[in-house]
C-alpha positions in Angstrom: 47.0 78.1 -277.3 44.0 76.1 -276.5 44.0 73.3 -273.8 42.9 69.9 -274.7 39.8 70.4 -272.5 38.5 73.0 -273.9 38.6 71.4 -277.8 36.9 68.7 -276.2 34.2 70.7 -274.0 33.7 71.9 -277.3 33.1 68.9 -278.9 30.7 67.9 -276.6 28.3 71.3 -276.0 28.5 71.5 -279.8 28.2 68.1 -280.8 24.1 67.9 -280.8 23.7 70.4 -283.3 26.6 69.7 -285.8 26.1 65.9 -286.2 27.6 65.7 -289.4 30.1 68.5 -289.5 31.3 68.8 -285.7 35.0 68.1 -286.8 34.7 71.7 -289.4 33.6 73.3 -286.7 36.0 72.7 -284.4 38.7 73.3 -287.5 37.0 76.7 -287.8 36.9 77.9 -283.9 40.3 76.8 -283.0 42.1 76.7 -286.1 44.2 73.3 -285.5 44.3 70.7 -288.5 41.8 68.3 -289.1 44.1 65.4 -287.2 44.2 67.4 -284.4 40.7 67.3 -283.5 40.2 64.0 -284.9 42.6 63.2 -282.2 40.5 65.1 -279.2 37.4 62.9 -280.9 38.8 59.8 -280.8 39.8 60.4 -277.0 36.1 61.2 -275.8 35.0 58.1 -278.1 37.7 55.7 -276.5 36.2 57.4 -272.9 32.7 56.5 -273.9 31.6 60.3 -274.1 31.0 59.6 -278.1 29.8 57.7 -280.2 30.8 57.5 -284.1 28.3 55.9 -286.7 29.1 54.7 -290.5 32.8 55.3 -292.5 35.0 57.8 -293.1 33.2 60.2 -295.4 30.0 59.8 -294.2 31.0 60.0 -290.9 28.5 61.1 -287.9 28.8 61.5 -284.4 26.3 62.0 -281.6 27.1 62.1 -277.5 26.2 58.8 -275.5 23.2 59.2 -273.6 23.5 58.8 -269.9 19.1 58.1 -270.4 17.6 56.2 -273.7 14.7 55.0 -272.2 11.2 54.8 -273.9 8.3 52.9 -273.0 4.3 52.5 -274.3 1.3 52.7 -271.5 -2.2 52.2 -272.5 -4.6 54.3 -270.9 -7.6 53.0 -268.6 -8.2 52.8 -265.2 -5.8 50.6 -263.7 -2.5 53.6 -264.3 -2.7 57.3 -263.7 -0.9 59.9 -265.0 0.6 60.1 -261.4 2.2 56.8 -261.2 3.8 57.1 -264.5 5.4 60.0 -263.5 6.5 58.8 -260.3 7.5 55.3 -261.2 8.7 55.5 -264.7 9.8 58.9 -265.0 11.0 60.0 -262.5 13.3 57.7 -261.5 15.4 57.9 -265.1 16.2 61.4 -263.7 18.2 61.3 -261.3 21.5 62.6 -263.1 20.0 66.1 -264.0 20.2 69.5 -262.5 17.7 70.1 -260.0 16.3 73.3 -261.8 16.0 70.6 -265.0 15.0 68.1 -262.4 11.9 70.9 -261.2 11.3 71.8 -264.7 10.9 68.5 -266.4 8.7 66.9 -263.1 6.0 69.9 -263.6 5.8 69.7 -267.2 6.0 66.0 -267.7 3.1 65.8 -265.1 1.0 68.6 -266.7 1.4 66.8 -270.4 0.7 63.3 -269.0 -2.5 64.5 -267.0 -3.7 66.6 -270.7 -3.5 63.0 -272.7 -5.3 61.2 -270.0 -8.2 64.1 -269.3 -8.6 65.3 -272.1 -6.7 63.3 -275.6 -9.4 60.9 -275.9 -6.7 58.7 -276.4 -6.2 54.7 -275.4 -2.4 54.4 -275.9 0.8 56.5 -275.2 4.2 56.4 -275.8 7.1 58.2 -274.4 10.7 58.5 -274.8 13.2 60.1 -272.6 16.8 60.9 -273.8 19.5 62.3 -271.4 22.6 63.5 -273.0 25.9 65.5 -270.8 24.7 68.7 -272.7 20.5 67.9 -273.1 17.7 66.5 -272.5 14.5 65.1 -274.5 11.4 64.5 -273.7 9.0 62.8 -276.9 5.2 62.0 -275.7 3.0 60.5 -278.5 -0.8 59.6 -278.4 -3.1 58.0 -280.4 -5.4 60.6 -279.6 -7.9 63.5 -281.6 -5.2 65.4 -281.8 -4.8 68.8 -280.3 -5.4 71.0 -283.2 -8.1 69.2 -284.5 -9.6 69.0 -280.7 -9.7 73.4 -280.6 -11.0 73.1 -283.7 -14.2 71.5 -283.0 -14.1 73.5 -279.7 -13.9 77.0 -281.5 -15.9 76.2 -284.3 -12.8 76.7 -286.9 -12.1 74.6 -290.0 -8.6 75.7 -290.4 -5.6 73.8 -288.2 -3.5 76.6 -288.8 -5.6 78.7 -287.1 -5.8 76.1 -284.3 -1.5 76.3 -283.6 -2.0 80.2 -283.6 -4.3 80.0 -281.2 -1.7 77.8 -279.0 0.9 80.2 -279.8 -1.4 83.3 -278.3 -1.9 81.5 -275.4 -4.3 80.5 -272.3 -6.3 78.4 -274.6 -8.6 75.7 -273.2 -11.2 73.2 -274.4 -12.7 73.3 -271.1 -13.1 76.6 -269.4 -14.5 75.3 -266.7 -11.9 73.3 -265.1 -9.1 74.7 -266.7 -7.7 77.8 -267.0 -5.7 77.3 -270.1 -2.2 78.2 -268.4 -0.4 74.9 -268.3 0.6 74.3 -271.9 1.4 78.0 -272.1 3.6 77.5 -269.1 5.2 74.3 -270.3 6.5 75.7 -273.5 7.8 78.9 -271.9 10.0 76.8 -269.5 12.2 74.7 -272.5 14.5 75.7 -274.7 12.7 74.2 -277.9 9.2 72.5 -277.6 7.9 71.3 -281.2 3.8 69.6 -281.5 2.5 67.4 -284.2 -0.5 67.2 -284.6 -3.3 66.7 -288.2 -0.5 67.6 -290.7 0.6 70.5 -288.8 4.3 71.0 -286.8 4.3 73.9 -284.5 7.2 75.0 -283.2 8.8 77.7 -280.8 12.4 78.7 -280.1 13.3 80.1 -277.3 16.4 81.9 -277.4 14.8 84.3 -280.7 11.3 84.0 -278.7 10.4 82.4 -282.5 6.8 80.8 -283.4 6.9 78.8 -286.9 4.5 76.6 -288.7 5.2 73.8 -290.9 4.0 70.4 -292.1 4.1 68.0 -290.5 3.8 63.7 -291.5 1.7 63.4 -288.0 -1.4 63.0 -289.1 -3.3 61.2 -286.0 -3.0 62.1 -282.5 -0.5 64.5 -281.1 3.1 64.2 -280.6 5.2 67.0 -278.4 8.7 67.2 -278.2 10.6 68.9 -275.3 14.0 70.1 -275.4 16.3 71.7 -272.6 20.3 72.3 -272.3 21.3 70.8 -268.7 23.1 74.1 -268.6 20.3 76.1 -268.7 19.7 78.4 -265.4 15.9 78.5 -265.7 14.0 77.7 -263.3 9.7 77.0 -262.4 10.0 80.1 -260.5 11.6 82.6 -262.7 9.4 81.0 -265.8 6.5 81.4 -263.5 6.8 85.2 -262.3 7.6 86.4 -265.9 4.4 84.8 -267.4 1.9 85.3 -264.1 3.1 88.8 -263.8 1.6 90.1 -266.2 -2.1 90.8 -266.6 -4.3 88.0 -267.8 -5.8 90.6 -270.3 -3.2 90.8 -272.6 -1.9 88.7 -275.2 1.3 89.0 -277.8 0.2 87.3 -281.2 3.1 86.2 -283.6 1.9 87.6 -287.1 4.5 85.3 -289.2 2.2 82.1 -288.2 -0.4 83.8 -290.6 2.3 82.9 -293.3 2.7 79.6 -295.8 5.4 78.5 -296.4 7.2 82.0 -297.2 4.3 83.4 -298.4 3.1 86.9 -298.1 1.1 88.4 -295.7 -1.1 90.9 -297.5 -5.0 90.1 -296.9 -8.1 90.2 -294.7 -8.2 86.4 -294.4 -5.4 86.2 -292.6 -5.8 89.1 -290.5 -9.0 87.3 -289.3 -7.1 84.2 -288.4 -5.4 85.5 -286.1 -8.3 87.5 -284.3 -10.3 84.6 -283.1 -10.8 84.2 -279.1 -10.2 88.4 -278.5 -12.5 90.1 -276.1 -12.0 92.6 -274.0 -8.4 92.6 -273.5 -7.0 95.2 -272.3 -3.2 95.1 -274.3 -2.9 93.6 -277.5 0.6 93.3 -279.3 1.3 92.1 -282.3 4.7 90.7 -283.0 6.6 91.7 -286.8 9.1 89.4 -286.3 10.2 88.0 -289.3 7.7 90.0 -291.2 9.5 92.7 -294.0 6.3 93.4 -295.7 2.7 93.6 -294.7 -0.4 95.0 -297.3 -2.6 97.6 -296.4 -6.0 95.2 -296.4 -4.0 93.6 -293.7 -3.1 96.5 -291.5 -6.2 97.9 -292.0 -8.3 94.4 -291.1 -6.2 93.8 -288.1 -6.8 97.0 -286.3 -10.4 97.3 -287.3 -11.4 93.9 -286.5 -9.5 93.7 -283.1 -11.5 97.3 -282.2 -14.9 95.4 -282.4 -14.2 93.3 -279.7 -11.6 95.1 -277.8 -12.8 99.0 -277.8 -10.5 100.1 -274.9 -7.5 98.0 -275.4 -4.1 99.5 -276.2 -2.6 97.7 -279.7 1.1 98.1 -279.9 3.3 96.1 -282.1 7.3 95.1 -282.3 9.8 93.8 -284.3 8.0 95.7 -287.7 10.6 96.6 -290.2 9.6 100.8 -291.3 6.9 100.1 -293.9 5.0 97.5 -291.7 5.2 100.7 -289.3 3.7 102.9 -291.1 1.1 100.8 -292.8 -0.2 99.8 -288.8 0.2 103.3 -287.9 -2.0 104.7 -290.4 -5.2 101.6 -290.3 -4.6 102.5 -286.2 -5.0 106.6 -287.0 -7.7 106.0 -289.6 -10.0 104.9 -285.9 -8.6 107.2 -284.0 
């Protein structure tokens, strides 16, 4: 027999991602009748927990925010990065966690100091959403836009190529000051981070470690979304160890970003794309995931092409189904 408490915890930890359909779900883990749970929603609605939008059959629900705040800065001398942080931010944050609290202070400074160095941009807008179960953080400029911006910097014409290079890693338009580790950082530390940017949507996933690419109706400036449960236990520290741990020559590249729309992944074109900005590393992996069939051209390109510029390295791969295993293993033997 299930309490009422824990049909409506449920309700509410589940609520964000089943909008539409969070009374069948409830149906299906606790297998009560449909009134039953109605009854369980109508009590966290009468509490003010939930709130219930349109009739009957197109019902939806989503959880009331304890934060809906959103607000547009523009950029010149008389604001700083700084003093949006501390005296707009900051202070809507005070209901979180204080590993969220950590989390969200770093990374909303290191994105709000990127726009204003190096976005070109003359405008911002930002929202901040704080649910019981999440939070959101939405930052949109009117700026180049970051693919575009690595573009010019690398000499690429391709803004795919420009999100794979994000997804790889410690990439920077200026070297000099910067060693590319923020934005790496940033998106290790939340659950979900998604960036817009020139008709492109990049997105990783954290709990399947899960780069995609997409389309995207953003077509100036950049827009990043950040998403965190408030029950997550990660914290600066823990993000920080597992990604400064490790040495600084060695990079883990998501294959499947290579891949349209479904599409398959069979030549030297796209082997090449994601090859740019290699040199002298010393481990190279190459991630399968998602991947259940790879052509020959391609093996053979990727090894080949990664042994110009990397002679000593060691190139492992995971997450290759048996085929995609033995086409690497044999382009890797043919240099061997």
């Amino acid at each position: 027999m299930h309490s009422s408490e824990q049909i409506k915890d449920f309700i509410l930890e589940n609520l964000s991602r089943h909008q539409k359909d969070i009374i069948k779900a409830s149906i299906h883990k606790f297998g009560i009748s449909r009134q039953a749970i109605l009854k369980h929603m109508h009590t966290l609605i009468n509490k003010d927990r939930v709130i219930a939008h349109g009739k009957t059959r197109d019902r939806f629900y989503e959880l009331k925010p304890i934060v809906n705040y959103s607000k547009s800065v523009d950029i010149d001398e008389s604001i700083s990065a700084n003093d949006i942080l501390r005296n707009q931010i900051l202070p809507n944050l005070d209901s979180i966690p204080s590993n969220i609290h950590e989390i969200c202070e770093f990374s909303f400074q290191a994105l709000l100091s990127n726009v204003f160095d190096h976005a070109q941009a003359s405008n911002l807008h930002y929202k901040i959403y704080v649910s019981p179960s999440e939070i959101h953080f939405i930052l949109n400029d009117n700026g180049i836009g970051i693919f575009k911006k690595l573009n010019r910097f690398l000499g690429l014409n391709d803004f795919q190529v420009a999100a794979i290079e994000i997804a790889k890693g410690r990439i920077t338009t200026d070297p000099v000051n910067h060693a590319g580790d923020e934005l790496m950082t940033v998106i290790r530390l939340f659950d979900q981070v998604t960036i817009d940017a020139s008709g492109i949507c990049l997105t990783y996933q954290q709990n399947n470690n899960e780069w995609t690419i997409s389309e995207s109706s953003q077509q100036n400036g950049t827009r990043i979304h950040l998403e965190i449960s408030t029950n997550s236990n990660r914290t600066c520290e823990k993000v920080f160890y597992q990604i400064f741990q490790q040495n600084d020559s060695s990079v883990c590249i998501p294959v499947n970003l290579v891949r349209s729309q479904g599409g398959q992944v069979n030549s030297r074109t796209q082997a090449q794309s994601l090859l740019h900005n290699l040199k002298d590393l010393n481990e190279i992996e190459f991630d399968f995931n998602n991947i259940d069939l790879i052509g020959p051209a391609f093996a053979d390109e990727l090894i080949r092409k990664t042994k110009v510029n990397n002679k000593n390295s060691d190139i492992t791969w995971i997450n290759s189904t048996t085929m995609v295993d033995m086409l690497m293993s044999r382009a890797i033997n043919r240099l061997n």
